[in-house]
Structures are given as C-alpha cells and as structure tokens.
C-alpha positions as CSV (number, residue, x, y, z in Angstrom):
1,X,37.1,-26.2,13.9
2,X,35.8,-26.2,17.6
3,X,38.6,-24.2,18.5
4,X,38.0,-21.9,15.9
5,X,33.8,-21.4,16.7
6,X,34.3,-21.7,20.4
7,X,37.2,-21.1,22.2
8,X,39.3,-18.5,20.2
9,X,35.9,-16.0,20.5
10,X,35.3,-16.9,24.1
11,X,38.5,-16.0,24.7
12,X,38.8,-13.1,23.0
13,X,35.7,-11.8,24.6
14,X,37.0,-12.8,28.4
15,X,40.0,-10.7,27.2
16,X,38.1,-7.4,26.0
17,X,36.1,-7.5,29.6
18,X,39.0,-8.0,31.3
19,X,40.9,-5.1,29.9
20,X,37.4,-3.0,30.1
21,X,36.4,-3.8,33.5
22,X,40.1,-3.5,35.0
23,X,40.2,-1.6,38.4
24,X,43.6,0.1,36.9
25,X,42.1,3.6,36.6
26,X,45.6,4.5,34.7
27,X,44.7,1.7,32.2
28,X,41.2,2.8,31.9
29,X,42.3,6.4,31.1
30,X,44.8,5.5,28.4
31,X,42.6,3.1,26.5
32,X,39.8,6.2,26.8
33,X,42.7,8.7,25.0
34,X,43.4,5.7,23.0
35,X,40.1,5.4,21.7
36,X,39.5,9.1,21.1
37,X,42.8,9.3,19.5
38,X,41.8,6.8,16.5
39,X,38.0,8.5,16.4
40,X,39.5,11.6,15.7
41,X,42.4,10.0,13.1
42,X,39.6,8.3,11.5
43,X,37.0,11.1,11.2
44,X,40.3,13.1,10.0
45,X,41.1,10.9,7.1
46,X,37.6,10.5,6.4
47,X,36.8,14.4,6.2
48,X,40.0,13.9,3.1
49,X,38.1,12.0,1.1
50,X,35.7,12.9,-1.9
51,X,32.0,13.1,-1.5
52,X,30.8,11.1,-4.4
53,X,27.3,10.3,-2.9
54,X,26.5,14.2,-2.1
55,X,26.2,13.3,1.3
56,X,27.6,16.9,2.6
57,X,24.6,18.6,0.8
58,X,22.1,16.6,2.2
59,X,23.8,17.0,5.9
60,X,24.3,20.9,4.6
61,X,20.3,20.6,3.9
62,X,19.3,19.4,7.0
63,X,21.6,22.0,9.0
64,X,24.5,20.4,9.8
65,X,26.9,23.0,8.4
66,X,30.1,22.6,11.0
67,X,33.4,21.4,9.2
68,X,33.6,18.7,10.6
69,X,30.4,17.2,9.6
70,X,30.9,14.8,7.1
71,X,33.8,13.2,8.6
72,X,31.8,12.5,11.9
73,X,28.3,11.2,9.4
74,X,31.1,8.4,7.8
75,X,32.5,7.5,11.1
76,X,29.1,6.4,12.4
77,X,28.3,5.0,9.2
78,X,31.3,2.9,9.8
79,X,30.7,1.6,12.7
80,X,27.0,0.5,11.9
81,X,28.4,-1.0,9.5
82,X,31.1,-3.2,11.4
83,X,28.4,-3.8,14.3
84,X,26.1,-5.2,12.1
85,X,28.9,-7.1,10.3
86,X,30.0,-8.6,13.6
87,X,26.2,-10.0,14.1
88,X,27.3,-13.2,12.6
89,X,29.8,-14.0,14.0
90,X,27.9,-13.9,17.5
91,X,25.6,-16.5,15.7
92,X,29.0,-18.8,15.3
93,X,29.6,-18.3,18.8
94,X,26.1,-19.9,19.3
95,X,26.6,-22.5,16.6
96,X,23.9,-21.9,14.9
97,X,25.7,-21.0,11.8
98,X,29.1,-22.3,10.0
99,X,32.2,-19.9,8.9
100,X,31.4,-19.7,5.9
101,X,27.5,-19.0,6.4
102,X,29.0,-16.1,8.7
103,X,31.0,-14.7,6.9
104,X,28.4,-14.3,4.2
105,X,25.8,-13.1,6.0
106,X,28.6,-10.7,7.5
107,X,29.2,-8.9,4.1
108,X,25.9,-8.6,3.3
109,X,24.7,-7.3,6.4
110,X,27.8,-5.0,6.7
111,X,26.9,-3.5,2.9
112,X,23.3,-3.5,4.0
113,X,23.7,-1.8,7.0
114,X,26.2,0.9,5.1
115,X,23.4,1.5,2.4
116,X,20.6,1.9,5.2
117,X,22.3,4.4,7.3
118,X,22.8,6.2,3.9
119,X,19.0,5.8,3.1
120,X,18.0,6.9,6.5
121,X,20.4,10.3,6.1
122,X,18.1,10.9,2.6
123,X,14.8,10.2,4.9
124,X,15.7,12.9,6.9
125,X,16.1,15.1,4.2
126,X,13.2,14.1,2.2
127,X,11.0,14.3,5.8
128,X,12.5,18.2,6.6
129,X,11.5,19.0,2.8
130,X,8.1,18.2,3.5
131,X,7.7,19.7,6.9
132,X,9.2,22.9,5.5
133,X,6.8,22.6,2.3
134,X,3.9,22.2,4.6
135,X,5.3,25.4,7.1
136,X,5.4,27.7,4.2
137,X,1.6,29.1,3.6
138,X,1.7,29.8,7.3
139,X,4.9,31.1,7.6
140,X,4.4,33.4,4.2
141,X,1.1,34.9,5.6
142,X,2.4,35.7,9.0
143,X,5.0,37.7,7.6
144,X,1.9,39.2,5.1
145,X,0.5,40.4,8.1
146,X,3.9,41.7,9.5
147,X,4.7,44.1,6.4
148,X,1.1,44.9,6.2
149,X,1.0,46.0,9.6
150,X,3.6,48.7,8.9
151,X,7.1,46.9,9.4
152,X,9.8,46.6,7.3
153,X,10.5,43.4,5.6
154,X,13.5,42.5,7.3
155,X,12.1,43.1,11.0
156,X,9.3,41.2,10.1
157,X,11.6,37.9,9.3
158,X,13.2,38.8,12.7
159,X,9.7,39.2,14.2
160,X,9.0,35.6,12.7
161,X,12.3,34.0,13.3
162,X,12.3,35.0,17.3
163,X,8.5,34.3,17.6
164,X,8.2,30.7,16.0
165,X,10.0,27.3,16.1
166,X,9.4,26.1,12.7
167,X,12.2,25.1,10.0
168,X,11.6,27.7,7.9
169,X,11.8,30.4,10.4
170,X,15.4,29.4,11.3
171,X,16.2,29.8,8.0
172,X,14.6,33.2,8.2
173,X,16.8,33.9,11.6
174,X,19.8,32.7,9.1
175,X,18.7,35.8,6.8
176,X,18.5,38.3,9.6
177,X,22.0,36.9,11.4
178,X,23.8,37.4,7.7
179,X,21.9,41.0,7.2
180,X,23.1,42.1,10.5
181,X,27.1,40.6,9.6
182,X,27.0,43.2,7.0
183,X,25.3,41.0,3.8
184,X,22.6,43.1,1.7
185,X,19.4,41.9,2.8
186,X,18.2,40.2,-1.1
187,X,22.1,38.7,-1.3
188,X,20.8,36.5,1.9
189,X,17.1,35.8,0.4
190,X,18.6,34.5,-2.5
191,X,21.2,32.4,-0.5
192,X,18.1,31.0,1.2
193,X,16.1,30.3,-1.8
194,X,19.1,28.0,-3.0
195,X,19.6,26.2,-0.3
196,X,15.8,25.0,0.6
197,X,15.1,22.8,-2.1
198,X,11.8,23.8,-3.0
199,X,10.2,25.2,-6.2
200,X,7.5,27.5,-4.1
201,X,9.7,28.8,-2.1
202,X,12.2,29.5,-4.3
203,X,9.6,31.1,-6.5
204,X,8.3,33.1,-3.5
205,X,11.8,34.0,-3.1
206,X,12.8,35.6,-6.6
207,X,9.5,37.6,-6.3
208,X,10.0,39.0,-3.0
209,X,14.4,40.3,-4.0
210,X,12.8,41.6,-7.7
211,X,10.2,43.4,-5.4
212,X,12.5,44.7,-3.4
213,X,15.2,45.9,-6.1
214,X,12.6,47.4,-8.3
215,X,10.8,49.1,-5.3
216,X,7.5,47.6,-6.2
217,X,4.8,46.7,-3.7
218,X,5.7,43.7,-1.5
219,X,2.4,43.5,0.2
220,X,0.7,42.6,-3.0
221,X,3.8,40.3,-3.5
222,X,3.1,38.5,-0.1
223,X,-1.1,38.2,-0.6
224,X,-0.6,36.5,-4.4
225,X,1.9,33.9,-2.8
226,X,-0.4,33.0,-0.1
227,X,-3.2,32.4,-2.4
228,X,-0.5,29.9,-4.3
229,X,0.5,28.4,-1.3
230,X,-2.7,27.8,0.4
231,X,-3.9,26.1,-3.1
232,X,-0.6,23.6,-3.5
233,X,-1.2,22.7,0.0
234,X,-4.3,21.5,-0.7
235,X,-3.4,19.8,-3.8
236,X,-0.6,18.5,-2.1
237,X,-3.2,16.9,0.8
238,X,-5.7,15.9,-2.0
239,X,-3.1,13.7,-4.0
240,X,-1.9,12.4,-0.5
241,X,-6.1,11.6,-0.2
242,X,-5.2,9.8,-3.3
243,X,-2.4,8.0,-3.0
244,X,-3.7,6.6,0.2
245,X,-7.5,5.4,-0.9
246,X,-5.1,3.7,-3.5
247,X,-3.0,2.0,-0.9
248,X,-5.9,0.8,1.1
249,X,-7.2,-0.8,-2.0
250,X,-4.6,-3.2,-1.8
251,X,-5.9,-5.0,1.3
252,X,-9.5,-5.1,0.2
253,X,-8.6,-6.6,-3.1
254,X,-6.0,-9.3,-2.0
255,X,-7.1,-10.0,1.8
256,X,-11.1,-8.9,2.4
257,X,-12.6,-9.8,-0.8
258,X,-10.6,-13.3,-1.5
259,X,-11.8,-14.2,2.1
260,X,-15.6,-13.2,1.3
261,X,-15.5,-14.9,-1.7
262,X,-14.2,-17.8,0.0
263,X,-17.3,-17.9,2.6
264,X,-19.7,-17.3,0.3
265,X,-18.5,-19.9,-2.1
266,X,-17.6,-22.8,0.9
267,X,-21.1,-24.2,1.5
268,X,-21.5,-25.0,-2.2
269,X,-18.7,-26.4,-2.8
270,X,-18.4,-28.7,0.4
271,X,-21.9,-29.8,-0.8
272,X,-20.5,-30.8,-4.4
273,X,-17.5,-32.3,-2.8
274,X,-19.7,-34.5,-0.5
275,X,-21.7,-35.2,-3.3
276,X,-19.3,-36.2,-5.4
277,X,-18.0,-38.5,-2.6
C-alpha cells in the first residue's frame, strides 16, 4: 500500500519532469506534435458526436459560430474535468486521504467539475441576454434619430454598427455584412430577430420587416418601440429593486434581529439565572 500511495506517483511524476524538462530539443518537438496531434483527434471525434445538451446554440448565441466550435467547448470541458478529477489523487500523494476516499472524491469532483463548466457556458449566455436586453432602448433610439434624420434604414444600422461597441450593434453589423453579400435587407432582420433570444426585440423586429414590406412609416415604428423599451427597462430595474430589498431581508431577519433580541433579552435573563442560583 505504501508503494502504491507513495512511490508509484513519485515516480511517475520524476518521470513526466524528466521527459518535460529534457534538453533534447528533438524530443521536446515531437512530444509538442504529439500533443497537438491527439488535441486535434480528440476535438475531431468530439465535433462527431450529437449535441444532446444544446450546447452549439448557446455557443451559436454567444457568437461562437466557427465549425469547429463545439468540438474545441468539449475538449476543455474534458480536461477540467480530468484536472479536477486528478485533485485527489494529489491528496494520496500527501496521505491525507486513502484509495478508496480518492477515488470517490475523484468521480464526484470529475462529474462536478463537467456540470460547472457546462453551467458556467449557460452563465454566459444568460449574462449576454441581459446586457443585450438592457442595450436595446438605447440602441433602438439612436437608430430613431438616424432614420429621422433623413437616412435610410439600412445606413443607419451601419451608422450604429461602425459607431458603437455594444452586443447588439454587432449583430446589426451582422445585418449590414449579409445585406451587402446579396441577402434582402428584412430576410437578415428576421434572421437576427431569431437568433437574439428576446421577446422585445423580436417584437421590435417583426414590426420594423412589416413596416418595411408594407411601406408604412418606420419612424413612427421606431418612437412607439422606444416608449416600450424605455418602460420594460424600468420595470425590469424596479423588480431587480425588488428582488434585492427581498434578499437583504434575509440578513436582518436571521443575523441583525436574533442578535438584538439577544442583547436586549441577556441582562434579564442572567439576572433570573443568578437568581435562581
């Protein structure tokens, strides 16, 4: 058993160094090929496999679009995975844990580690939705002004897409890039409003291509969904307001008040309890 906690990793470890740190330049190269060799076999065989957990929409979402995308997001969720697996066994090295404690706690940090770096990919979607969500009142009245001014609606999302570093004007540089490949100019909205997952804007969206099909006015289009913008944004900060005075209502009930109550009550009952006494 010591052999198996003690020497066999210690020796396995002088072993990796060894080969790592080698002064064989030759060696160095072909363990670097090597290693990029089985990357890209691995993110390969990944890429085969069926997405069963949507996670190419979400890494579509968030504008990772290349082919090559999902294959590279599972490789790296891999190898969290195994690094955090191998934790434990670092703590048998120490000996402050047995085999079998390790290899417990190296499933369940393996799986845990998997599910976080999945959780972490929805984060990032879920935080782009609301930066985007919170972009769009602006974003919808600059281009108000634009077409107002006297522009046409589609040099007006280039006007905003070259002027502005927001998420929402890339996707409006997206439009323009597509418009200019050949792609009718309400084909592209539409595209848009599918892929941002977002009732307003895809509401803003279907007004502005029936607008533009039916020739109707688009300023009044633009100033109704600015109004309706501005007023979910505020009712979007006021149940924020909300859900925070509820949160810090949780410290003054369970930690502030016990404590108070506690202070007020301690004199009285150190007198009955030295009475009593």
């Amino acid at each position: 058993m010591f052999w198996l906690q003690v020497v066999a990793p210690i020796s396995l470890a002088i072993t990796g160094f060894a080969l790592l740190y080698s002064d064989n330049r030759n060696r160095k190269a072909l363990f670097k090929s090597a290693y990029a060799n089985a990357r890209v076999q691995l993110v390969e065989i990944v890429q085969r496999q069926s997405d069963k957990s949507e996670v190419l929409p979400r890494l579509e979402e968030i504008g990772q679009v290349k082919q090559e995308a999902y294959g590279e997001f599972r490789y790296r969720q891999l190898i969290v995975a195994c690094g955090a697996a191998l934790l434990p066994f670092l703590a048998l090295v120490l000996m402050l844990v047995d085999l079998f404690q390790a290899i417990s706690f190296s499933i369940f940090m393996g799986i845990g580690a998997y599910l976080i770096y999945d959780r972490h990919l929805s984060s990032l979607v879920k935080e782009r939705r609301t930066v985007i969500e919170s972009e769009f009142p602006a974003v919808v009245e600059m281009l108000t002004l634009a077409i107002a001014a006297g522009e046409t609606p589609i040099s007006a999302f280039a006007r905003i897409a070259d002027r502005s570093d927001a998420f929402l004007a890339k996707e409006f540089a997206k439009v323009v890039q597509q418009v200019r490949l050949g792609s009718p100019f309400h084909e592209a909205l539409d595209e848009m409003g599918r892929n941002l997952k977002s009732a307003s804007i895809r509401r803003f969206i279907d007004a502005l291509v029936m607008a533009l099909v039916r020739g109707a006015p688009i300023v009044e289009v633009l100033h109704r969904h600015v109004a309706e913008a501005r007023i979910n944004q505020r009712n979007l900060v006021m149940d924020k307001a909300g859900k925070a005075e509820t949160s810090m209502m949780i410290p003054i009930v369970f930690l502030i008040l016990p404590i108070s109550v506690l202070f007020a009550l301690w004199p009285s009952i150190n007198q009955l309890s030295f009475f009593a006494s």
